[in-house]
DRENZA-868043 format. One line per 10 residues: number of its first residue (from 1); their letters; for each residue x, y negated, z negated of C-alpha. Coordinates in nm, 3 decimals. Layout:
# DRENZA-868043
NUM) a) X:Y:Z; ...
# end
This chain:
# DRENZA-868043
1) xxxxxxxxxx) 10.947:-11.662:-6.974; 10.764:-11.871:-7.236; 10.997:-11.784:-7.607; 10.995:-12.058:-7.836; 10.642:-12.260:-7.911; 10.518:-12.511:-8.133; 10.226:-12.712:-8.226; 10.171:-13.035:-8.273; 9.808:-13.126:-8.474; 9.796:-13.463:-8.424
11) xxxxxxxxxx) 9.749:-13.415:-8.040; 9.623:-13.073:-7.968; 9.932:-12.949:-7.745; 10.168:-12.713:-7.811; 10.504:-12.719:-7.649; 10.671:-12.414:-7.510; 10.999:-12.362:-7.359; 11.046:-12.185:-7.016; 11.357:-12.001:-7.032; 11.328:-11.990:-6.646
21) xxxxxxxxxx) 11.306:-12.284:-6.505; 11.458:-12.487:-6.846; 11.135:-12.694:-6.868; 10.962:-12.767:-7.149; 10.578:-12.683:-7.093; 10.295:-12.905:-7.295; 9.967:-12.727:-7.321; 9.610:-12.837:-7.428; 9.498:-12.624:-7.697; 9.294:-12.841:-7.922
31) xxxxxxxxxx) 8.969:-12.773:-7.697; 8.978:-12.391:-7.757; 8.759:-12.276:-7.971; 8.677:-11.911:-8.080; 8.546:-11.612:-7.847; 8.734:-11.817:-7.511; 8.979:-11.616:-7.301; 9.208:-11.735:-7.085; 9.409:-11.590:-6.833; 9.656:-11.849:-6.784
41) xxxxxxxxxx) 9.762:-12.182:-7.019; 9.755:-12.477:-6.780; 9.992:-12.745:-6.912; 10.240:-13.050:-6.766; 10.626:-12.963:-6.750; 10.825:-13.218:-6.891; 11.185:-13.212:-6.754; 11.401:-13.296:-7.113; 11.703:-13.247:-6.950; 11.614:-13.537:-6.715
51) xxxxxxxxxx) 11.531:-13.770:-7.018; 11.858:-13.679:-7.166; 12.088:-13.766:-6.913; 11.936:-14.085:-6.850; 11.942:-14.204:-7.163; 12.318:-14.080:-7.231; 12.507:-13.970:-6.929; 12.834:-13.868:-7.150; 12.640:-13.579:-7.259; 12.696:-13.287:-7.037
61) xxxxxxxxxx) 12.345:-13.078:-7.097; 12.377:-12.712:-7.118; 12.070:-12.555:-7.258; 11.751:-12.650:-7.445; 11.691:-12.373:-7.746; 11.450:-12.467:-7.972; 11.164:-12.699:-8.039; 11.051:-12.790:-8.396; 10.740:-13.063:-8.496; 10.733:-13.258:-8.770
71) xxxxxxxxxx) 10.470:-13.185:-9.089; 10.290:-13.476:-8.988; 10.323:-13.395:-8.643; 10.482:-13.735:-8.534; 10.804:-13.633:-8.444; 10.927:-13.384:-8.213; 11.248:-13.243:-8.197; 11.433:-13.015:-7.966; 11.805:-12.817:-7.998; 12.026:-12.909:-7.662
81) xxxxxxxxxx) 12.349:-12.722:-7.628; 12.586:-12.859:-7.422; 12.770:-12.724:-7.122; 13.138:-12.665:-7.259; 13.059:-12.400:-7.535; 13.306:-12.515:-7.787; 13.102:-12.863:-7.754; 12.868:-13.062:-7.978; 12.528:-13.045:-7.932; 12.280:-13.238:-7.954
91) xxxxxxxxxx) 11.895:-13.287:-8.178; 11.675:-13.484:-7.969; 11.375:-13.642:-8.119; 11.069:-13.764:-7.937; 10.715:-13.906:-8.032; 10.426:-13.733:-7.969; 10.176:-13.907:-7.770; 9.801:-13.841:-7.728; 9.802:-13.651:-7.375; 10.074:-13.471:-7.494
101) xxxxxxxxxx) 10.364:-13.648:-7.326; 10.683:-13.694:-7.508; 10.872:-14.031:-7.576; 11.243:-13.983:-7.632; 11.332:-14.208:-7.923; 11.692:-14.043:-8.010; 11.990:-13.858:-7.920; 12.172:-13.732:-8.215; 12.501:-13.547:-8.217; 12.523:-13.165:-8.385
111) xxxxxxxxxx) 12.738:-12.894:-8.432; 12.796:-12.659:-8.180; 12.545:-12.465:-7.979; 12.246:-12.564:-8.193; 11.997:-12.243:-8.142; 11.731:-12.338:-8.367; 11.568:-12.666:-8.523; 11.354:-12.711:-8.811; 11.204:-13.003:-8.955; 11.224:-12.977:-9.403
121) xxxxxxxxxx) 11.043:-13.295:-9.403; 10.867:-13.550:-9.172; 11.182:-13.726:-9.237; 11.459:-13.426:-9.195; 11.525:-13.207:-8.939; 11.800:-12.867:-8.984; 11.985:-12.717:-8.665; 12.152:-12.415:-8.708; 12.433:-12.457:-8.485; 12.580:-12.101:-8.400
131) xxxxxxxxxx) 12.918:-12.138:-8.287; 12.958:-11.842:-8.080; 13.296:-11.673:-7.904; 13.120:-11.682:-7.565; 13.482:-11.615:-7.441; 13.528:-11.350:-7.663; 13.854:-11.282:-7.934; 14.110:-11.303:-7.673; 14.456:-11.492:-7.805; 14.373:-11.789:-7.595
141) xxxxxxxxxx) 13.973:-11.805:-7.645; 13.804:-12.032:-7.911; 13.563:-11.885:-8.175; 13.366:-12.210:-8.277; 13.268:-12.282:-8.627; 12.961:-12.196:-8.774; 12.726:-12.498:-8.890; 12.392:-12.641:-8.987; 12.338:-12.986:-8.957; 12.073:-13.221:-9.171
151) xxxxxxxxxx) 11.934:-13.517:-8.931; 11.815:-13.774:-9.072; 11.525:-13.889:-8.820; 11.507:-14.252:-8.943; 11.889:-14.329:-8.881; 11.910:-14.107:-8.617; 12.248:-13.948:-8.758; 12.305:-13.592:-8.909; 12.576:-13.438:-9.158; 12.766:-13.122:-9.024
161) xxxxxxxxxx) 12.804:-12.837:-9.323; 13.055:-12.611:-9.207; 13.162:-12.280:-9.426; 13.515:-12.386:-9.459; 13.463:-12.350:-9.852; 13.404:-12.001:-9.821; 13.740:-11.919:-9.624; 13.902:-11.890:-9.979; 13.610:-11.623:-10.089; 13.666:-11.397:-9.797
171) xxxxxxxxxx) 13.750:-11.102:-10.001; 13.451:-11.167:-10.261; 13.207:-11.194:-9.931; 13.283:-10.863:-9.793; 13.317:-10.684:-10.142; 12.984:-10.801:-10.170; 12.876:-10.620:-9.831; 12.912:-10.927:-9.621; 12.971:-10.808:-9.265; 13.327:-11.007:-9.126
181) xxxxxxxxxx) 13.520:-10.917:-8.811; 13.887:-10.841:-8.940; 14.148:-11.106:-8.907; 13.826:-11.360:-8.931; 13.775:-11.686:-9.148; 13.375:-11.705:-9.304; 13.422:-12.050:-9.113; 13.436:-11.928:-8.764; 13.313:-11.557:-8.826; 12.958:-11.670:-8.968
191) xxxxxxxxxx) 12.711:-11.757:-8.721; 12.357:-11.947:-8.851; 12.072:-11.821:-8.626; 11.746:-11.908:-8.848; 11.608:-12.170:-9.079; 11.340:-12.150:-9.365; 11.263:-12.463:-9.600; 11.133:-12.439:-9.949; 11.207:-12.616:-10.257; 11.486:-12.797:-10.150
201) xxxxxxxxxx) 11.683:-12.560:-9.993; 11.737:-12.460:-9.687; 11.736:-12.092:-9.639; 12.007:-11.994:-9.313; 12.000:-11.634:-9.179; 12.350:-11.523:-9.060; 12.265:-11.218:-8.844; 12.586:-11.078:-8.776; 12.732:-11.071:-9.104; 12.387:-10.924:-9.254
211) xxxxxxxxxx) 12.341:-11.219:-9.462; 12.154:-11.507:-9.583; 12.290:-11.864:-9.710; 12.139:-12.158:-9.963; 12.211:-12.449:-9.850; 12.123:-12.725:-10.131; 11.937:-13.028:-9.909; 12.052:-13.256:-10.204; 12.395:-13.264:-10.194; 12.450:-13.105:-9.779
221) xxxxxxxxxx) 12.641:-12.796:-9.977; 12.626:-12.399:-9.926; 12.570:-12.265:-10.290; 12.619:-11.920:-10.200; 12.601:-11.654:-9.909; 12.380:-11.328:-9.989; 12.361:-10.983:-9.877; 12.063:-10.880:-9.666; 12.123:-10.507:-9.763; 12.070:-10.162:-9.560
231) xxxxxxxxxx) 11.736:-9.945:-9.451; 11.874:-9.616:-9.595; 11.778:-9.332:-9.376; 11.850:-9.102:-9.623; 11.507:-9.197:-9.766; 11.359:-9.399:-9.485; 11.266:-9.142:-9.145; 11.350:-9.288:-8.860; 11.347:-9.222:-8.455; 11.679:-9.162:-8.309
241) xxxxxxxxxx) 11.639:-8.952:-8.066; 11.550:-9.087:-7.739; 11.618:-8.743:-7.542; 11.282:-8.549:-7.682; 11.086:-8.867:-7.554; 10.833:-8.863:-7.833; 10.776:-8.986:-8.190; 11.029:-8.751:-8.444; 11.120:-8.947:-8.727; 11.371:-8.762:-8.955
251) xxxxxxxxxx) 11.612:-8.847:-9.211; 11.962:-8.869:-9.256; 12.252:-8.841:-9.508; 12.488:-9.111:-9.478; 12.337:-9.328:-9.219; 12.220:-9.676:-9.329; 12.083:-9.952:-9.081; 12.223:-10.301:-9.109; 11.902:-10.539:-9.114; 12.124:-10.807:-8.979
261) xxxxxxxxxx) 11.748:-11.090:-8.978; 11.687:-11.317:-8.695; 11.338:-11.486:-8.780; 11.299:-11.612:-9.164; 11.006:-11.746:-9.326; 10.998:-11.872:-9.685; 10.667:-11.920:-9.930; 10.632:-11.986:-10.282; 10.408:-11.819:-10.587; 10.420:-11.900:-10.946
271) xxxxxxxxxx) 10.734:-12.132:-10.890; 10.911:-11.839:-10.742; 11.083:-11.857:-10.369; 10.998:-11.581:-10.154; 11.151:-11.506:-9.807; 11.041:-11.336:-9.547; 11.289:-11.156:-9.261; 11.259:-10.983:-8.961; 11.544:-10.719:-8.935; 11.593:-10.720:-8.560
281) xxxxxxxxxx) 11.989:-10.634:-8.550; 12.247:-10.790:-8.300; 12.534:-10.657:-8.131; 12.825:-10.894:-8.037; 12.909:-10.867:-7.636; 13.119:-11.179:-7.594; 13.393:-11.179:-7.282; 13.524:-10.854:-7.252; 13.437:-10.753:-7.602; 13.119:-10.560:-7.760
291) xxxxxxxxxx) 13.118:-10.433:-8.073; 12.940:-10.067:-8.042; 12.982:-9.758:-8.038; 12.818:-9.506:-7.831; 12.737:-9.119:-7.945; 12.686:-8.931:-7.612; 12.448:-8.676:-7.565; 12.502:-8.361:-7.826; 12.778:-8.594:-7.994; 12.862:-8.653:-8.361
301) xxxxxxxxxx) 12.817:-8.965:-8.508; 13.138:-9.213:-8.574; 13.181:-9.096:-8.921; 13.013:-8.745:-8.875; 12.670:-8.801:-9.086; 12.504:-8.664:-8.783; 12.647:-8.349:-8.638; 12.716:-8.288:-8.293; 12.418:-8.142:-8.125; 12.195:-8.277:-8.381
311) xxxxxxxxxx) 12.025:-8.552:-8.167; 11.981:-8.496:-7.743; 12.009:-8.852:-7.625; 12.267:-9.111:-7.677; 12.308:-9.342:-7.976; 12.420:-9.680:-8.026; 12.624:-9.723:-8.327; 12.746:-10.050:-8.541; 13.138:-9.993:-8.482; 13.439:-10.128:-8.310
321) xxxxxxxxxx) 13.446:-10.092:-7.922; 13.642:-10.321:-7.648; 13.602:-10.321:-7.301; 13.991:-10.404:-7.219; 14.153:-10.509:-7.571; 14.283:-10.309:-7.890; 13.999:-10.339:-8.152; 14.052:-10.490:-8.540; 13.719:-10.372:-8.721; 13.479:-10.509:-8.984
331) xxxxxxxxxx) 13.494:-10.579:-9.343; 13.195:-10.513:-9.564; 13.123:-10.153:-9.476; 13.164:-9.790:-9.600; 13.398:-9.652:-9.384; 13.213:-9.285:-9.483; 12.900:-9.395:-9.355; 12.685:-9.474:-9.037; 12.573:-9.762:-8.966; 12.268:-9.837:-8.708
341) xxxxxxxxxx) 12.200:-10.190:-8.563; 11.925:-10.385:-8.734; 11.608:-10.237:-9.000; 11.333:-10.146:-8.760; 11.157:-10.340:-9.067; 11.147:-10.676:-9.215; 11.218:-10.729:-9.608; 11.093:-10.949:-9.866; 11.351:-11.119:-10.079; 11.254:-11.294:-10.390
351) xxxxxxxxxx) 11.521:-11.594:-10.465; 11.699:-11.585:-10.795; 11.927:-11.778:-11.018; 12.184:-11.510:-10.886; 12.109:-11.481:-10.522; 11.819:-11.300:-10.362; 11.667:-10.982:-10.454; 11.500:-10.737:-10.256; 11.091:-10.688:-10.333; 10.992:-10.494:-10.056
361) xxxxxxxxxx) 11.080:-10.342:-9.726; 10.814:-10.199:-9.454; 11.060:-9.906:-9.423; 10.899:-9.675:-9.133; 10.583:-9.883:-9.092; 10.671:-10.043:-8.743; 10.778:-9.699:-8.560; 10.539:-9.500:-8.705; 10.238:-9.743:-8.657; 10.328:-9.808:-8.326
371) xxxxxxxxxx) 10.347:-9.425:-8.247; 10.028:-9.417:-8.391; 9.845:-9.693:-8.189; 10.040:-9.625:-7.865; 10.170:-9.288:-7.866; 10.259:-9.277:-7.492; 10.428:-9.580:-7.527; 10.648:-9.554:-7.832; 10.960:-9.760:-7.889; 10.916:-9.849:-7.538
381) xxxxxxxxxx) 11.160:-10.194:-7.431; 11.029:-10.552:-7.283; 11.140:-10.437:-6.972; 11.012:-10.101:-6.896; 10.722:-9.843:-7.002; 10.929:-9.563:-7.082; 10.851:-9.350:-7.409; 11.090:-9.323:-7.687; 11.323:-9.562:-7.455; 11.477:-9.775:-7.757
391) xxxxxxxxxx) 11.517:-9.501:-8.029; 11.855:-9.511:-8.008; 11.898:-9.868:-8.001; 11.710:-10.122:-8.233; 11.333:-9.940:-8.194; 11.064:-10.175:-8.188; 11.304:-10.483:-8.290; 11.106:-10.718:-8.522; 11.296:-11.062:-8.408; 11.051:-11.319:-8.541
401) xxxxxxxxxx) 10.805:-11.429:-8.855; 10.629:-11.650:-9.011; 10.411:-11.712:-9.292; 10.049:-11.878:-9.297; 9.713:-11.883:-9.511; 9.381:-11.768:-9.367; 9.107:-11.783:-9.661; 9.302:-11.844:-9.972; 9.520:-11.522:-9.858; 9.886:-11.543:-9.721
411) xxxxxxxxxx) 10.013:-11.319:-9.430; 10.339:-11.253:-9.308; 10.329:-11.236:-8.882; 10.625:-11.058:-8.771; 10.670:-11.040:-8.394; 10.805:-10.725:-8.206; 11.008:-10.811:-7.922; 11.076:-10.462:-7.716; 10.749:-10.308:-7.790; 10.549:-10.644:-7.812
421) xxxxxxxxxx) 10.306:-10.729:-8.041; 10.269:-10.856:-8.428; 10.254:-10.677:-8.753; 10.052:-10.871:-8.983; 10.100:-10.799:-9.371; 9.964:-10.931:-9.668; 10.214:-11.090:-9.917; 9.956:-11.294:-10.138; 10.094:-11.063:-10.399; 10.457:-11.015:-10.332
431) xxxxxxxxxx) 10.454:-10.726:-10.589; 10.174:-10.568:-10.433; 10.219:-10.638:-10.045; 10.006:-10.438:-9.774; 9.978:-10.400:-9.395; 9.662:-10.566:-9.257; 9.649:-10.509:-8.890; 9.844:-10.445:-8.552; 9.764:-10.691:-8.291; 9.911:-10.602:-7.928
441) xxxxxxxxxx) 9.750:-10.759:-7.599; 10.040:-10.601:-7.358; 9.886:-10.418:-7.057; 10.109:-10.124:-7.082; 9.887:-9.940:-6.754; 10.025:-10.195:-6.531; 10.356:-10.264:-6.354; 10.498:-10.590:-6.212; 10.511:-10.542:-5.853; 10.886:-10.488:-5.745
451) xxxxxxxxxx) 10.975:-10.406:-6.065; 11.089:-10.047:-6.006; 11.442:-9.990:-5.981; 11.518:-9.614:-5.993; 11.912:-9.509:-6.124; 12.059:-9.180:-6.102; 11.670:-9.058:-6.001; 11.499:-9.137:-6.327; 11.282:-9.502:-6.382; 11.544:-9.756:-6.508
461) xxxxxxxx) 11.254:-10.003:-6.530; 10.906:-10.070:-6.510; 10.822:-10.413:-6.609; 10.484:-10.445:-6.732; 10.196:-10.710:-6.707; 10.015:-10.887:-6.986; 10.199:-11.061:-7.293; 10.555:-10.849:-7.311
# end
């Protein structure tokens, strides 16, 4: 239950949301030194939403999301969504003290739904404020804007940067392969789910609409919104079918998977920007709404790249699907071609004066090095132990990354959240990148004990022990 973690030097603990119970955990890790296993991180929970509410009771608390510290790991801050989803959030920043307890210093007003928080300096933090349609596109239902906000920790206020200016440059967007719903504005339609710093610009990873924006930290103003690009399967194999259960990576003609990056991670070499994105892919299920569509068993693809018969199990497809209303579409796309939810990848981008361009892409390296290293478990979910269970979703789904330097060399971690585990690369060279090592401590032999729920006789789950 433990997702979002981070570490705070100056006092040894790292602090780690439980997406259970809503508390934020603070665990001693400055004692552990190498060769020491543990079996279980003890720590002290510290109940945020508590400090909140008594230090502003007009705030109605919703949801903690994120956790960020500071460079000079002074300053903590945390992303608190409120209760009414069309609502502002909230950035609340704390002190770090020496047994790891947190001091709440301020409470300071956001855009809505704030999912992630970043500090760009000790004195700056970023929130990336989603502004989903929880509701759904229904006449009467609100789709929220879009934002990230710059705090300044000092003054304890923050500036809101919407993408109204882009609502005139709709057309340009999606003739440049930005993904839009139909009938959207960029201002409501784009949704900011990641943040990476460098240079001084902030770096904002719109999932949904496959994209990437620059915000300039200077003047609080997007300079431009970028394409993330396709995996082409034409060229890139790739594990569809999840009726053979087993690894069979093949190509096809005509279908392309939208990256569509959650996690981003930014370095620099030789003055150049480089970023780093995981390609997980993300559906949009909102209300009575969900935007896929669904190729039975022995069924043709939406635009027919895949023939009927051509894979035995079902396939999720990037498309237009409601559960009760008439559906509008997407703009952006080739209406000739198939599109697959996320990269089963992640991409390195090297920023230009123009935009972003792509430098490399792991392609096939997380399916077929995870067939490799776990062949009875391939493209298994979080939730179960079943082989070849997410081929015809999102695969292994690389959701998260970041960048660090271990002797002089930098690495790109990218975390897989179905099958579990991180791909380590090394980008030191961005010209010359190479996969280092697999690292994957899930206990795939064992099952949770009530875990087994059994539909239509075949194992719907088997939750597994270890890290998942």
């Amino acid at each position: 239950v433990m997702e979002i973690v981070a570490y705070s030097q100056s006092n040894g603990y790292a602090y780690a949301i439980n997406g259970q119970s809503g508390l934020l955990a603070a665990i001693p890790l400055g004692d552990l030194t190498a060769g020491i296993s543990v079996a279980r991180l003890s720590g002290t929970d510290i109940d945020v939403k508590a400090l909140v509410e008594a230090a502003d009771s007009s705030f109605r608390y919703g949801d903690m999301t994120s956790v960020a510290v500071s460079p000079d790991s002074a300053t903590r801050s945390a992303a608190l969504q409120a209760e009414g989803y069309n609502d502002a959030g909230r950035v609340a920043l704390f002190t770090c003290n020496a047994d790891g307890s947190l001091t709440l210093d301020k409470l300071v007003e956001v855009g809505v739904q704030p999912d992630m928080v970043t500090f760009a300096d000790d004195n700056t933090v970023l929130s990336a404020n989603e502004g989903e349609p929880r509701m759904g596109y229904t006449a009467d239902a609100i789709d929220p804007k879009g934002s990230v906000s710059v705090v300044d920790v000092a003054t304890g206020t923050a500036q809101i940067v919407t993408f109204d200016a882009f609502d005139a440059q709709r057309d340009q967007l999606t003739a440049n392969h930005i993904i839009l719903k139909q009938g959207s504005n960029p201002s409501t339609d784009l949704e900011p789910e990641y943040i990476a710093v460098s240079g001084g610009k902030a770096y904002v990873t719109l999932q949904e609409a496959n994209a990437i924006a620059v915000l300039d930290l200077a003047t609080c103003t997007f300079t431009g919104i970028y394409s993330c690009g396709f995996e082409d399967y034409s060229v890139t194999p790739v594990d569809l079918d999840k009726g053979d259960e087993a690894y069979n990576s093949q190509t096809y003609e005509g279908v392309l998977g939208i990256r569509m990056p959650d996690g981003i991670a930014a370095y620099e070499v030789d003055g150049v920007t480089y970023l780093v994105c995981a390609n997980e892919g993300d559906s949009r299920e909102w209300g009575d709404y969900l935007n896929e569509n669904e190729a039975k068993k022995g069924a043709a693809s939406p635009a027919g790249n895949i023939a009927e018969g051509e894979i035995s199990g079902k396939v999720v497809y990037f498309g237009e699907e409601s559960k009760t209303e008439s559906a509008k579409g997407y703009d952006g796309l080739d209406s000739s071609k198939d599109y697959l939810f996320g990269g089963r990848s992640f991409t390195l981008y090297a920023v230009t004066e123009d935009g972003i361009q792509e430098v490399f892409t792991s392609g096939d390296d997380f399916e077929s090095l995870t067939a490799r290293y776990f062949p009875d478990y391939f493209n298994t979910s979080n939730d179960n132990a079943a082989l070849d269970d997410r081929s015809g979703k999102k695969g292994p789904e690389a959701e998260s990354v970041t960048v660090g330097v271990v002797d002089g060399k930098t690495y790109a971690f990218v975390a897989l959240e179905r099958t579990g585990g991180v791909m380590v690369y090394n980008v030191t060279d961005p010209s010359a990148v190479t996969y280092v090592n697999y690292v994957n401590s899930r206990d795939f032999g064992s099952i949770v004990p009530g875990s087994e729920v059994y539909e239509d006789g075949e194992l719907d789950k088997w939750v597994t022990g270890g890290d998942v």
